[in-house]
LOMARSE-519311 format. One record per residue (C-alpha): residue in three letters; y negated, z, x negated. Coordinates in steps of 0.25 Angstrom, whole numbers, plus 5000, padded with zeros to 4 digits. Each point is the difference from the previous one (the first is absolute). Layout:
ALAYZX;...
//
This chain:
UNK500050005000;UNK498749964994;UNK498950105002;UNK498549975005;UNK498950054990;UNK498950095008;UNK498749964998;UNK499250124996;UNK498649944996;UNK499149904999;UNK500149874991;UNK499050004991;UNK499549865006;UNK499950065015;UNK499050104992;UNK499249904993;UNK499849935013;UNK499650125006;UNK499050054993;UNK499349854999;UNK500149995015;UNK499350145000;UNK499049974989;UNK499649875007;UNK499950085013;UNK498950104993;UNK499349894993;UNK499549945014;UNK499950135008;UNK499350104990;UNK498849914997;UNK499949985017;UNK500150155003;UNK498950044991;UNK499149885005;UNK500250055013;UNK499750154996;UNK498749964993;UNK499749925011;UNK500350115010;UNK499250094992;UNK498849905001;UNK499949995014;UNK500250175002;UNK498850004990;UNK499349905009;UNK500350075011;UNK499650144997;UNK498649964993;UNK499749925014;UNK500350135007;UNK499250094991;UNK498749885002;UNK500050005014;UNK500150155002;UNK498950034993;UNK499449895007;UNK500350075012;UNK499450124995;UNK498749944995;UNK499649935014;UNK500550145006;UNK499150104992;UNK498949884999;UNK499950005015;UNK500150145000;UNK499250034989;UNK499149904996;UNK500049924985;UNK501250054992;UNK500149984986;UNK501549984991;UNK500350124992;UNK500049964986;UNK499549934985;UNK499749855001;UNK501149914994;UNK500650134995;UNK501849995003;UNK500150135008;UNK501550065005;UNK500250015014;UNK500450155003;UNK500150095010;UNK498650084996;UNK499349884995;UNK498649995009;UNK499949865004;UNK498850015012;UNK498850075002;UNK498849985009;UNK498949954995;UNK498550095000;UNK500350025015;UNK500150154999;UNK501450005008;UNK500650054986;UNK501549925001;UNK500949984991;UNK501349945000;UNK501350014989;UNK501149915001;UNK500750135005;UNK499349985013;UNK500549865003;UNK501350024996;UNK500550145004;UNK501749964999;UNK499849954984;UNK499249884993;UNK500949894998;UNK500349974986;UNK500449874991;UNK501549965001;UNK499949954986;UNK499950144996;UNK499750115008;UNK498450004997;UNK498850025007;UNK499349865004;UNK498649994994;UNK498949945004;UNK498549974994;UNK498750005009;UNK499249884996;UNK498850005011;UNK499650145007;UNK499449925012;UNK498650004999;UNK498849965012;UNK498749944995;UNK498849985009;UNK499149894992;UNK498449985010;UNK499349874993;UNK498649985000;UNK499949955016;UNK500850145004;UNK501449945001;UNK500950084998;UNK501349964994;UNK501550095000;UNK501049984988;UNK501450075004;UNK500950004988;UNK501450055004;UNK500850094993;UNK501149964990;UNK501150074997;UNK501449944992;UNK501350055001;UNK501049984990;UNK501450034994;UNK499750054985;UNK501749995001;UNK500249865005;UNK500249904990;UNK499449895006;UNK498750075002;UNK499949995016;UNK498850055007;UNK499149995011;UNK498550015003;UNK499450065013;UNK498649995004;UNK499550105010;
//
């Protein structure tokens, strides 16, 4: 009687094509799964500083109406961190004495940057600013600059921001 040999292993050439099948396989999907992370991360960071510009907008014209004039909190073309005790409004000479931190607009926590867990910052370029020109015949002439202000991702590689006029 002729006996049958157990297989107990592999053949070195069922390993070989294996692991070529396998590198292959990670080649193409490594490079996709960190494009699409990146590009996920983008578009959070996007997202979030979109949010952050249009509640302080909201803010502004809800004080301003409020209040009067409100001024940005803050050094002209100066990076400053977003944080939860960092002042960003105030009233202008109105007497009414308000002041805002970014505590106030968002009580459940500041979102922060994907890329690395960060504050977003964000510079003031133009506080606002209304100017009353009277020429010679008494016209009288009314200048409104907005306010500026630029959020950005000091974490994002492609350096995304966005710039909100109030």
């Amino acid at each position: 009687m002729k006996r049958i040999k157990q297989q107990l292993g592999f053949t070195l050439t069922e390993l070989v094509v294996t692991t070529a099948i396998m590198g292959t396989l990670a080649a193409v999907a490594i490079p996709s799964y960190i494009e699409t992370q990146a590009k996920a991360k983008s578009e959070k960071t996007m997202s979030n500083i979109s949010e952050i510009g249009s509640k302080l907008g909201q803010l502004y014209q809800e004080l301003s109406g409020e209040f009067g004039e409100m001024n940005l909190v803050g050094t002209l073309n100066t990076s400053i961190s977003i944080d939860s005790t960092t002042a960003i409004l105030q009233d202008a000479p109105s007497g009414a004495n308000v002041s805002k931190i970014w505590g106030d607009i968002y009580a459940d926590g500041i979102p922060t940057s994907p890329f690395g867990d960060l504050a977003y910052t964000y510079k003031i370029s133009s506080v606002g600013d209304v100017v009353y020109t009277v020429d010679e015949s008494g016209n009288v002439s009314v200048t409104v600059t907005k306010a500026q202000i630029t959020f950005y991702d000091q974490e994002d590689p492609d350096g995304l921001w966005m710039k909100f006029a109030y």
